[in-house]
N, C-alpha and C positions, 0 to 999 in steps of 0.2 A: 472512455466513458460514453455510453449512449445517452440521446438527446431527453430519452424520456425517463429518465430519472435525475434526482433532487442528488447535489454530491456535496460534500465538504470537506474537510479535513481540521482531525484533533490535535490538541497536544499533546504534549511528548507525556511519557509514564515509566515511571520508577520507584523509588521509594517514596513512603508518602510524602516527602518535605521538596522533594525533585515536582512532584504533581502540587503542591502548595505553588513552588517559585513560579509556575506554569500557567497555572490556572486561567490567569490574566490575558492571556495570548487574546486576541480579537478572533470570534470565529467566522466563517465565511461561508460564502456559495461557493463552492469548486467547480471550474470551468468541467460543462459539459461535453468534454474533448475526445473524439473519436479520433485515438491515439494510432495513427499511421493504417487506421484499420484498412483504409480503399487504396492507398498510396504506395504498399509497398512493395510491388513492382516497379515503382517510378526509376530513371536514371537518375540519380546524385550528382547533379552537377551536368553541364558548367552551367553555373549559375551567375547574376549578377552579383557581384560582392566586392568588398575591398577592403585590406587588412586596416585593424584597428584599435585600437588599444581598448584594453578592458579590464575587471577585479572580477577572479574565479571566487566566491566566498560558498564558503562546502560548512557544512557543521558535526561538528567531534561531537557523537553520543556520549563518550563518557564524563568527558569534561563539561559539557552541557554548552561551549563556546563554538563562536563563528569563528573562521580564518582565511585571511583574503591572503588572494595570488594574483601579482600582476599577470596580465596575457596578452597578447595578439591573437584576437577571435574574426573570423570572416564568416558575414551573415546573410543569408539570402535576402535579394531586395523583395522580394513575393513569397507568401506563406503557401505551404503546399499541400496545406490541409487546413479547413476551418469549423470550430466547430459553435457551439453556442453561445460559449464565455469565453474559447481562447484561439486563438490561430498560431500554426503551428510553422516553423523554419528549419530548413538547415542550417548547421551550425558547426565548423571546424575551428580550434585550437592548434594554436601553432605548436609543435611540439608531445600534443597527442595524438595516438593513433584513432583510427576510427573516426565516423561519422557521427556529430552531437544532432537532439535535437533542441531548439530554442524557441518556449514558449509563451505569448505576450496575453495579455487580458482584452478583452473587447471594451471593457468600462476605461474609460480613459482618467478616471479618478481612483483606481482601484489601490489601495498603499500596500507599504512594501511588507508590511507584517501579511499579509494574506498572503505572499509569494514565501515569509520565511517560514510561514506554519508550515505550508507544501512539504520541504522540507524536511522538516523534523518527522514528518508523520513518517515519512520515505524512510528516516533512519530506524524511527519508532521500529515499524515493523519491521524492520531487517532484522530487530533485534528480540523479536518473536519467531522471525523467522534462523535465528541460529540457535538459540532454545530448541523451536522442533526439530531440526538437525541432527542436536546433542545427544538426542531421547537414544536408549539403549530399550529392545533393539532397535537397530537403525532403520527408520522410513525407508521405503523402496525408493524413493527419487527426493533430492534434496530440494530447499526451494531458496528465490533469492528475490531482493526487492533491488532495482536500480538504485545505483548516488546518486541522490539529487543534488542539485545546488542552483546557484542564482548567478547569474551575468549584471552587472552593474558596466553600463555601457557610456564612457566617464566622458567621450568624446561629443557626448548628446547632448543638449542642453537638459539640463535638471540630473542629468546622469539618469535616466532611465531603465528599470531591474525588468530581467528574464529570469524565467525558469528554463534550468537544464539539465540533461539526463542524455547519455549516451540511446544511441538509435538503435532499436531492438531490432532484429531479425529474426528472420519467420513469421507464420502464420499467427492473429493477432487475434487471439479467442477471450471473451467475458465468460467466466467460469461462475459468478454469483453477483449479485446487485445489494443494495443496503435496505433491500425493501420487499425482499423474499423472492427474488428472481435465480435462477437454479438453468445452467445449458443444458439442452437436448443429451450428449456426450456424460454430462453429471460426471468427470472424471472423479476419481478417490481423490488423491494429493490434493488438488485445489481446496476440494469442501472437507477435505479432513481438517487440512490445516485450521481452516478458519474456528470448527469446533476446536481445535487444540489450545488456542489464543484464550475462546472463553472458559477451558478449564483451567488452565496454566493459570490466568488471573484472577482465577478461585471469583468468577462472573463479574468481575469490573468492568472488561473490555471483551471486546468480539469484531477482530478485523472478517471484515468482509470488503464487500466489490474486488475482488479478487480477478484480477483481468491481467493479461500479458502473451508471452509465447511460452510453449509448452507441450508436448504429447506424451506416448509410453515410452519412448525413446529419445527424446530430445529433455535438455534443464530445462527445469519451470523459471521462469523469471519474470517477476511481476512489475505491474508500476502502477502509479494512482488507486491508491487505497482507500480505503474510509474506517474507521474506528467507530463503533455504540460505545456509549460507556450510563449506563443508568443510572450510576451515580451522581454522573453531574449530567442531569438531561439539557440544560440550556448553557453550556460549558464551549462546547461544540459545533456550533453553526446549524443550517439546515438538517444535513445529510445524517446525523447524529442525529436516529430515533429513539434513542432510549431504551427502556425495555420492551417498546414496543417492536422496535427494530431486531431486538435478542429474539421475541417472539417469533415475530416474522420470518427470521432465520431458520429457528429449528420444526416451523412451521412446515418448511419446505425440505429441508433437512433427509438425507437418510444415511444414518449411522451404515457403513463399509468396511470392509477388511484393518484399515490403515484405522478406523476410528475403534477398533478392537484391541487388534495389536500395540493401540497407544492407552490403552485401559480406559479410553476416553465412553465406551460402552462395552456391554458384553453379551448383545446379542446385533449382528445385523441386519439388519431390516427388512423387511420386502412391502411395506407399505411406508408413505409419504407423513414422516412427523417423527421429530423423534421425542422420546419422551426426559425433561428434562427433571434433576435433581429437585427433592423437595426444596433446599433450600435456597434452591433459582429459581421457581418457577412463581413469586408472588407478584403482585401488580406493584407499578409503581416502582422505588426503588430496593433494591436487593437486600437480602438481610444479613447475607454476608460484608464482615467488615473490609476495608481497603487495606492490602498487603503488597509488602514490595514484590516485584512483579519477579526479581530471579529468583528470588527463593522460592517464589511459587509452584516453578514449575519440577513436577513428580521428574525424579532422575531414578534410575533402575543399574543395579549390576550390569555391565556389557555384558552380555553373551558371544559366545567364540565365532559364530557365523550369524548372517542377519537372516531372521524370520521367515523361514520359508513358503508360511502361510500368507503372506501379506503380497496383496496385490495391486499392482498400478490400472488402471484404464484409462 
């Protein structure tokens, strides 16, 4: 996340009575965290650390429940990136492969509901993100949101909660921001998806901030999202503009191959804006009603090979 924008993170969305039990979630500020963007060249290690006991608590989207895992987690004594709200660690799991990353809040009052939204939103849109996936024909490049989950570090005094997420590699690009911000690069896949979210949810929802690693050759896999939702504009914390935020999206917006191919428009574009459905584009909130978010989204006949008009950049 860059410093100069406002972030937060929603709750979870489903059927409408899954968005009722939800609602309540406390919303927040989301650390303005410049996710390994200058760092990842760095050496991994050796770092100071020392094994220790810990609860891995990861959350099941379907079930809508938490589930801890004792662990032996080793954490760097020094963050090796910091950013406005959060500073960021290395972090190894005994037992798993790979390099974790583990990250803490700068507010030293901050509660653990702000760390378990994180979360949820992370699952939230994975599960946008296997929707677009699904779609027939098949998108040119699949996308993926990191697990997130939390470290409760039980050896602390007060037991102490992180945020954790496996350490991405590669090059670490911001593809759109929650406030009409669009990369140089404007790849397809990134800014398609995000328009796909707010047709799939027939305009409920519209993930954006869309950042991670990614090119025309490499999987896209994202992290720290943000969710509009104009239904409930004060639902959401800051970073949740509302329909102003939908606006500001398709503001900047330009419908592409992948936004064709997905029926999501049916001309593309060569000028900045795209032009949204009447029955999205009122002020305020939306006139369409709230529907469960998988039935929403339009599924089509597979066809025998994928779209050969449909392009990645």
């Amino acid at each position: 996340c860059n410093h100069f924008f406002v972030f937060c993170h929603p709750v979870h969305l489903l059927a409408p009575t899954t968005m009722n039990a939800l609602v309540n979630i406390p919303a927040f500020h989301t650390p303005g965290f410049t996710h390994l963007a200058r760092n990842r060249q760095r050496r991994v290690g050796p770092w100071v650390k020392r094994p220790e006991r810990a609860v891995k608590v990861t959350y099941d989207y379907q079930t809508m429940q938490w589930k801890r895992k004792d662990v032996i987690v080793e954490i760097d004594s020094t963050p090796f990136s910091k950013g406005v709200c959060r500073e960021a660690y290395y972090m190894t799991i005994h037992g798993e492969p790979g390099v974790f990353v583990a990250k803490l809040s700068l507010e030293p009052e901050e509660e653990r509901s702000m760390y378990e939204t994180d979360v949820i939103v992370q699952a939230t849109c994975q599960k946008f993100a296997e929707y677009y996936n699904a779609q027939r024909p098949a998108p040119p490049k699949p996308v993926k949101f990191l697990d997130a989950f939390l470290i409760e570090r039980v050896e602390l005094p007060g037991s102490p909660v992180m945020a954790g997420e496996p350490m991405l590699q590669g090059k670490f690009r911001k593809f759109n921001s929650n406030a009409g911000y669009t990369s140089e690069d404007s790849r397809n896949t990134p800014q398609a998806f995000s328009h796909f979210t707010y047709v799939a949810s027939k305009g409920k929802f519209l993930v954006v901030d869309i950042q991670g690693v990614g090119d025309e050759t490499t999987p896209d896999v994202y992290t720290d999202p943000q969710i509009h939702a104009p239904q409930s504009p004060d639902a959401f914390g800051k970073g949740n503009l509302g329909q102003d935020g939908v606006n500001r999206f398709f503001a900047t917006h330009r419908c592409n191959s992948i936004c064709i191919g997905l029926k999501l428009s049916s001309v593309q574009q060569d000028f900045v804006g795209t032009i949204m459905p009447a029955a999205h584009s009122g002020a305020g909130r939306l006139l369409v009603q709230p529907a469960a978010i998988p039935r929403a989204v339009p599924m089509a006949p597979p066809p025998p090979t994928q779209n050969p008009n449909w392009k990645e950049r």
